[in-house]
C-alpha positions as CSV (number, residue, x, y, z in Angstrom):
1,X,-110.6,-47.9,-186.6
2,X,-112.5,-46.5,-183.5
3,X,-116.1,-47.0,-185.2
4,X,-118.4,-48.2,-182.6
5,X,-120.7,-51.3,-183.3
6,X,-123.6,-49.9,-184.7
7,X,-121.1,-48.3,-187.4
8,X,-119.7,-51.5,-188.2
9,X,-120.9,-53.4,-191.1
10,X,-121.5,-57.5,-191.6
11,X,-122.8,-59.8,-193.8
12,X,-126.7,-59.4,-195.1
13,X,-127.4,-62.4,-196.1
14,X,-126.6,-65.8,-194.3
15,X,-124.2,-67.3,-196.4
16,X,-122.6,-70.9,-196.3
17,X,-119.4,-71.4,-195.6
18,X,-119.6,-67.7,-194.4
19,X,-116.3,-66.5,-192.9
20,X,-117.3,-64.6,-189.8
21,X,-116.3,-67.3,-187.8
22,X,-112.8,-67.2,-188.4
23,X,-112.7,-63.7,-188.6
24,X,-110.2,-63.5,-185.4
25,X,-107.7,-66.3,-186.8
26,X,-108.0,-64.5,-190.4
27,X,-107.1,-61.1,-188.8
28,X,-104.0,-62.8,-186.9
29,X,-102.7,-64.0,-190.4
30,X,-103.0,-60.8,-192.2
31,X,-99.9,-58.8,-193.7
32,X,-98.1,-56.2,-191.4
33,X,-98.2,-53.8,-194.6
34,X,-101.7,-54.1,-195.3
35,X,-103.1,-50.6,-195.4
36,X,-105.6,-48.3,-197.0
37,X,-103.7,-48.0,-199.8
38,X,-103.0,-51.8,-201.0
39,X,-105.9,-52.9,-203.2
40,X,-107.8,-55.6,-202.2
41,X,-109.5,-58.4,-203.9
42,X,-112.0,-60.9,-203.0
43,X,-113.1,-63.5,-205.8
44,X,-115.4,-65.5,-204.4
45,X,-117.6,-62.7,-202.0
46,X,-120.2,-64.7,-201.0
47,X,-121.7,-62.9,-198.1
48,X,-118.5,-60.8,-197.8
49,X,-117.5,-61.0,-194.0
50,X,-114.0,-60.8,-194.7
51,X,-114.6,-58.1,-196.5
52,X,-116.8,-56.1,-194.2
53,X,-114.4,-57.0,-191.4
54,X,-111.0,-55.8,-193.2
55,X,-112.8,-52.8,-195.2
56,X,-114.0,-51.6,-191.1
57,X,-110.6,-51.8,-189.7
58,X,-108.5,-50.5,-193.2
59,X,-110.9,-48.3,-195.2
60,X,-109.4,-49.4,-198.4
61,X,-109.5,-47.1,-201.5
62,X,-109.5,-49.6,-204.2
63,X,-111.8,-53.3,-203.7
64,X,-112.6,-55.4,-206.3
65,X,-115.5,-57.9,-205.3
66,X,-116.3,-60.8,-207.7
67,X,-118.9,-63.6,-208.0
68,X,-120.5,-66.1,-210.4
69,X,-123.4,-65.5,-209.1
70,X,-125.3,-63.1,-210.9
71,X,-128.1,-62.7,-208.3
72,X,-125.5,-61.9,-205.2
73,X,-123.8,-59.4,-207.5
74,X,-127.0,-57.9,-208.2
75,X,-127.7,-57.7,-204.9
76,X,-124.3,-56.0,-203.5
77,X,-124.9,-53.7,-206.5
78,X,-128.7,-52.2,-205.6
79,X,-127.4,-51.9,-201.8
80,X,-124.5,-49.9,-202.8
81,X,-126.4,-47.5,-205.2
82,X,-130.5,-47.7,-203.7
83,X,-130.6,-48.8,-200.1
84,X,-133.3,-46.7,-199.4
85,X,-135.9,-48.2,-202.4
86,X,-134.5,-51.5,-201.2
87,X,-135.5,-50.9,-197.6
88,X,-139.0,-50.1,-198.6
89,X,-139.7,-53.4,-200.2
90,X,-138.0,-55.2,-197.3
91,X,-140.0,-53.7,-194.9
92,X,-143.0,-55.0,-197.2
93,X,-141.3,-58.8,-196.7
94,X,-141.1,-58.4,-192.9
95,X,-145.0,-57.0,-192.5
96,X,-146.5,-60.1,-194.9
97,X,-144.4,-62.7,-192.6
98,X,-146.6,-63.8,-189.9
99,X,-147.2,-66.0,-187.5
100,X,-149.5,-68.1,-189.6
101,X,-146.9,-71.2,-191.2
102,X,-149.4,-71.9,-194.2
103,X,-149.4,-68.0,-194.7
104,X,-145.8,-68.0,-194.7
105,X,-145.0,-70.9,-196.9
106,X,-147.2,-69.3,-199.9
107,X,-145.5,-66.2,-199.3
108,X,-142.2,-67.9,-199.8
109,X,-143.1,-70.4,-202.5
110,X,-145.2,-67.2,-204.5
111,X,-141.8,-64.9,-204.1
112,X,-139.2,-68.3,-205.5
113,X,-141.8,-68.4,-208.4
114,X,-141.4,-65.4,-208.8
115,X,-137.7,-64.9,-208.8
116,X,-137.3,-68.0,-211.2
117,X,-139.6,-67.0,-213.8
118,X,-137.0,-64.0,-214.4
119,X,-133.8,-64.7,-216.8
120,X,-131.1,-63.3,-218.5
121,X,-130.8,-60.1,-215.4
122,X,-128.3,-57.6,-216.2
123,X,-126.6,-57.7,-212.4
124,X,-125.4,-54.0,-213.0
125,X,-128.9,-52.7,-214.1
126,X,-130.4,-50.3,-211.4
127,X,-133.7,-50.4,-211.9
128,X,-137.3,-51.1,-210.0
129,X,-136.7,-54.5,-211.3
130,X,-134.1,-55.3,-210.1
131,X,-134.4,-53.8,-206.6
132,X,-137.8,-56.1,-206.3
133,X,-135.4,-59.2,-207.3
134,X,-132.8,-58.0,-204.5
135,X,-135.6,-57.8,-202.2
136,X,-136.4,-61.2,-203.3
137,X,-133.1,-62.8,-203.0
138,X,-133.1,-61.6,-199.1
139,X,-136.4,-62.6,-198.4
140,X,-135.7,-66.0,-199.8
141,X,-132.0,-65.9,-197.8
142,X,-133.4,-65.2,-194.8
143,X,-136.6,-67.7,-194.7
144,X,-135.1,-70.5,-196.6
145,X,-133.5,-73.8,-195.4
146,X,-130.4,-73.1,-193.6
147,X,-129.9,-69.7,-195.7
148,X,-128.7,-71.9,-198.8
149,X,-128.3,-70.4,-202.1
150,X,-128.9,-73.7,-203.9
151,X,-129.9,-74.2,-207.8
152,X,-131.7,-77.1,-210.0
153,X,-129.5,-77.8,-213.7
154,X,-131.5,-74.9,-215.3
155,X,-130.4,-72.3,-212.8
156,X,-133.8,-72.1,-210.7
157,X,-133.2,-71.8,-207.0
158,X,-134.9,-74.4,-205.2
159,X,-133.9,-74.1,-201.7
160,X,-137.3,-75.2,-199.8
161,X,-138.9,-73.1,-197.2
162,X,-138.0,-73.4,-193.4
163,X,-140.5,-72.3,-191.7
164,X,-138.6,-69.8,-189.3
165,X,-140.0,-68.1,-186.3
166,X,-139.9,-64.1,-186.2
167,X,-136.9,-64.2,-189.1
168,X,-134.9,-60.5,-189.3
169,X,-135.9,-60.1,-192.8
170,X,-133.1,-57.3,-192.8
171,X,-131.3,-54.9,-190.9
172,X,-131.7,-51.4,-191.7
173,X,-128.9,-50.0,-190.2
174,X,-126.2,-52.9,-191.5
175,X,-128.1,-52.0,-195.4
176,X,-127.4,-48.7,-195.2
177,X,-123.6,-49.3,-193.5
178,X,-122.9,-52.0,-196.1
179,X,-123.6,-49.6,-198.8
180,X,-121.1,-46.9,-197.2
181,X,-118.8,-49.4,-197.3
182,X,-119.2,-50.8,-200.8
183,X,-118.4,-46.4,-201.8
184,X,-114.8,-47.6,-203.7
185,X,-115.9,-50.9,-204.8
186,X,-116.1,-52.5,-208.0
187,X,-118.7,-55.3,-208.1
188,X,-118.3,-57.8,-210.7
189,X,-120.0,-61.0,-212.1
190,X,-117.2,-63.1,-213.0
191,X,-114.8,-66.4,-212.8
192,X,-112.1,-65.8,-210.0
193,X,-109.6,-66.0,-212.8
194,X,-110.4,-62.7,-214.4
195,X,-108.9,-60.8,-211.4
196,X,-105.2,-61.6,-212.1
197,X,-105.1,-59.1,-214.9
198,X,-105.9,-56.5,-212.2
199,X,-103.7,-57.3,-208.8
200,X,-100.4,-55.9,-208.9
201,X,-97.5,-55.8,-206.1
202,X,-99.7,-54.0,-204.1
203,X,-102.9,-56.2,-204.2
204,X,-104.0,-58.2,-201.0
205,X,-105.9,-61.3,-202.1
206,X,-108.4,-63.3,-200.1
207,X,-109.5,-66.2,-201.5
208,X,-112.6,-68.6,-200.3
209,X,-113.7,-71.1,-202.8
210,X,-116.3,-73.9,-202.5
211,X,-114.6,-76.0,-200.2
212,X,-113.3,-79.5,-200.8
213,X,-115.5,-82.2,-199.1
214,X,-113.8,-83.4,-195.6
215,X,-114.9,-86.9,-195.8
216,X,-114.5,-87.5,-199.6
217,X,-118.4,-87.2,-200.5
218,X,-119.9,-85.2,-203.1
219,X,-119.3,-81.3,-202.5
220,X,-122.1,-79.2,-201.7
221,X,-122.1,-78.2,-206.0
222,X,-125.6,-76.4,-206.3
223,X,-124.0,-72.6,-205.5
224,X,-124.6,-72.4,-209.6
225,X,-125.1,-74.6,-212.1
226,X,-121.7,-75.4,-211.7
227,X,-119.4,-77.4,-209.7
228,X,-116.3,-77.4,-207.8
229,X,-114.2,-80.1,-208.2
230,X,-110.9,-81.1,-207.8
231,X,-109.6,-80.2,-211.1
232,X,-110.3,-76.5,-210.5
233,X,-108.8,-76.8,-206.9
234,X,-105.2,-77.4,-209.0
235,X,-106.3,-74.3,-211.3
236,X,-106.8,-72.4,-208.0
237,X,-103.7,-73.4,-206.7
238,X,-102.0,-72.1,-210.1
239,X,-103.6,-68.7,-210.3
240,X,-102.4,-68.6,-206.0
241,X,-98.9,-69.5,-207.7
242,X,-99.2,-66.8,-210.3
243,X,-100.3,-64.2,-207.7
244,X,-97.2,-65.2,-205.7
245,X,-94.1,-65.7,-208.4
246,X,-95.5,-63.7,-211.4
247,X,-97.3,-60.6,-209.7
248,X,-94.8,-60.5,-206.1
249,X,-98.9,-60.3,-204.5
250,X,-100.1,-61.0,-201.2
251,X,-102.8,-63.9,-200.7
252,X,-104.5,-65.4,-198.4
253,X,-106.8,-68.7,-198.8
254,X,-109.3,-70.4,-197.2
255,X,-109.9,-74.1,-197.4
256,X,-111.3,-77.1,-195.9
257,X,-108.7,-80.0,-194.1
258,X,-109.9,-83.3,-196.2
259,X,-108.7,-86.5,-195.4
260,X,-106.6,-86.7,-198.4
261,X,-103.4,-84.5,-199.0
262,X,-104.2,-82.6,-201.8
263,X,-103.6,-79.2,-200.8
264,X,-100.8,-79.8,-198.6
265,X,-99.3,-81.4,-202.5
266,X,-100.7,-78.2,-204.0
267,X,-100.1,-75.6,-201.7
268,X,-96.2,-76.9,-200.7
269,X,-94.2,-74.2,-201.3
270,X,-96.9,-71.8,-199.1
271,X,-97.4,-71.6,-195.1
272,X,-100.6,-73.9,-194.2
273,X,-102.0,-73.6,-190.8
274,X,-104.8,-75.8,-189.5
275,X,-107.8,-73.9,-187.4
276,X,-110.6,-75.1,-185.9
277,X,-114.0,-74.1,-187.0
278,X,-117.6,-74.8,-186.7
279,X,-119.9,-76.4,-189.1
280,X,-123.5,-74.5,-189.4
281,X,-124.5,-76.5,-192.5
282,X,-125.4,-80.1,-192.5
283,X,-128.8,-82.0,-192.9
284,X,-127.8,-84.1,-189.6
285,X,-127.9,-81.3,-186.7
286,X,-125.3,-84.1,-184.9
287,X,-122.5,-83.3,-187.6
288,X,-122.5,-79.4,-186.9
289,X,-119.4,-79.6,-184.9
290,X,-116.2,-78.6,-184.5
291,X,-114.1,-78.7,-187.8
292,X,-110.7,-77.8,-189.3
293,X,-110.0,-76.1,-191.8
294,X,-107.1,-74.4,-193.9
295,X,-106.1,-71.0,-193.8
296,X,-102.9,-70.9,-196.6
297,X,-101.2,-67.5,-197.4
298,X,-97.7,-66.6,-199.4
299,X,-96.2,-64.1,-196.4
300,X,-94.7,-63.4,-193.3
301,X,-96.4,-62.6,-190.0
């Protein structure tokens, strides 16, 4: 607490469904024991704002940090341990991007050719390698359309290029205070699932899945080659009942509001408050409204 701004960190990467939004109504809900001390577990990181928000204002000793994507755990990993190196090739990015579009779009088509020809990465691997790849993954983040992480069936990212005007490749001061911050963090490719072993009675729990669909249509399922669907939102809802009766934990969970009642049937015995929200990511600019969504949690406030 008392850091200034420009000693604050926040997300590097545009992320969908990023939190920061909701940062304010997340930090109204949290627990009124939450402290330094608790260890704290996020499971489905994405771009981390909750994270970078909760670590500023706590300075928590123990984080675990989890993902099935291997390429964002990759990433988090060379920013914690080489944020210099990975600086360097940044900078390299943000001097090739122009103002020429046909310049640009080879730059960006070249550099996703490049990052798909690569396979089986080891995401905890420090290397030159990988450091280019992270560099990639930004650079792709940053010009890509709407800053999705999207994938075909064999696990090639084929987010098409967006053409962006004067794009912050990256933000050298937020690299080098995200990697401060990521100091007592474990970083970990896996399903959410393999975090229960770890959280004990004093283990805060934020959850942020791929959101159910709103309307009922077919989920935004290209994060990995993997989807989302409702049968994994009721083994969600278990492990949240296993944190709760089994482990005496803290969670909080973030969700969208759908028109059917499904969470409100799997989430009964828990506190459910609706809040508004803004949708950044649809193909019909129209739709990028005002939204609710869930935020559940297991405690008091």
């Amino acid at each position: 607490m008392g850091k200034n701004n420009a000693d604050l960190s926040r997300p590097f990467l545009k992320w969908a469904g990023g939190k920061t939004q909701l940062l304010d109504e997340i930090k109204e809900r949290l627990p009124d024991d939450l402290n330094a001390d608790c260890k704290y577990f996020e499971p489905f990181v994405g771009g981390g704002a909750v994270f970078f928000c909760l670590n500023d204002l706590f300075k928590f000793k123990y984080a675990y940090l989890s993902d099935i994507n291997e390429d964002l755990i990759l990433t988090y990993n060379i920013i914690k341990e080489k944020p210099k190196l990975l600086i360097r090739k940044l900078k390299k990015f943000q001097k090739c991007y122009g103002s020429d579009e046909k310049d640009n779009k080879k730059l960006f088509y070249d550099t996703r050719d490049l990052f798909n020809e690569v396979n089986n990465i080891n995401p905890y691997e420090i290397s030159d390698k990988n450091i280019t790849r992270a560099s990639q993954m930004i650079f792709l983040n940053k010009t890509c359309f709407n800053g999705l992480y999207r994938v075909n069936k064999k696990g090639g990212f084929n987010v098409p290029f967006a053409n962006p005007k004067n794009p912050l490749i990256y933000d050298e001061k937020n690299i080098k205070n995200v990697s401060k911050s990521l100091k007592n963090v474990e970083l970990v490719v896996a399903d959410y699932s393999k975090s229960l072993s770890l959280i004990d009675k004093n283990s805060f729990v934020y959850l942020d899945p791929p959101y159910k669909p709103i309307d009922g249509k077919k989920s935004f399922s290209g994060y990995t080659k993997l989807g989302f669907e409702d049968e994994d939102q009721k083994k969600l809802a278990k492990f949240c009942k296993d944190i709760d009766g089994k482990i005496n934990a803290k969670f909080l969970l973030s969700n969208s509001k759908p028109e059917d009642d499904i969470f409100e049937r799997l989430y009964s015995k828990f506190k459910r408050d609706s809040v508004q929200a803004k949708r950044f990511i649809n193909s019909n600019g129209n739709k990028r409204g005002p939204v609710y969504e869930l935020l559940i949690y297991n405690y008091e406030i």
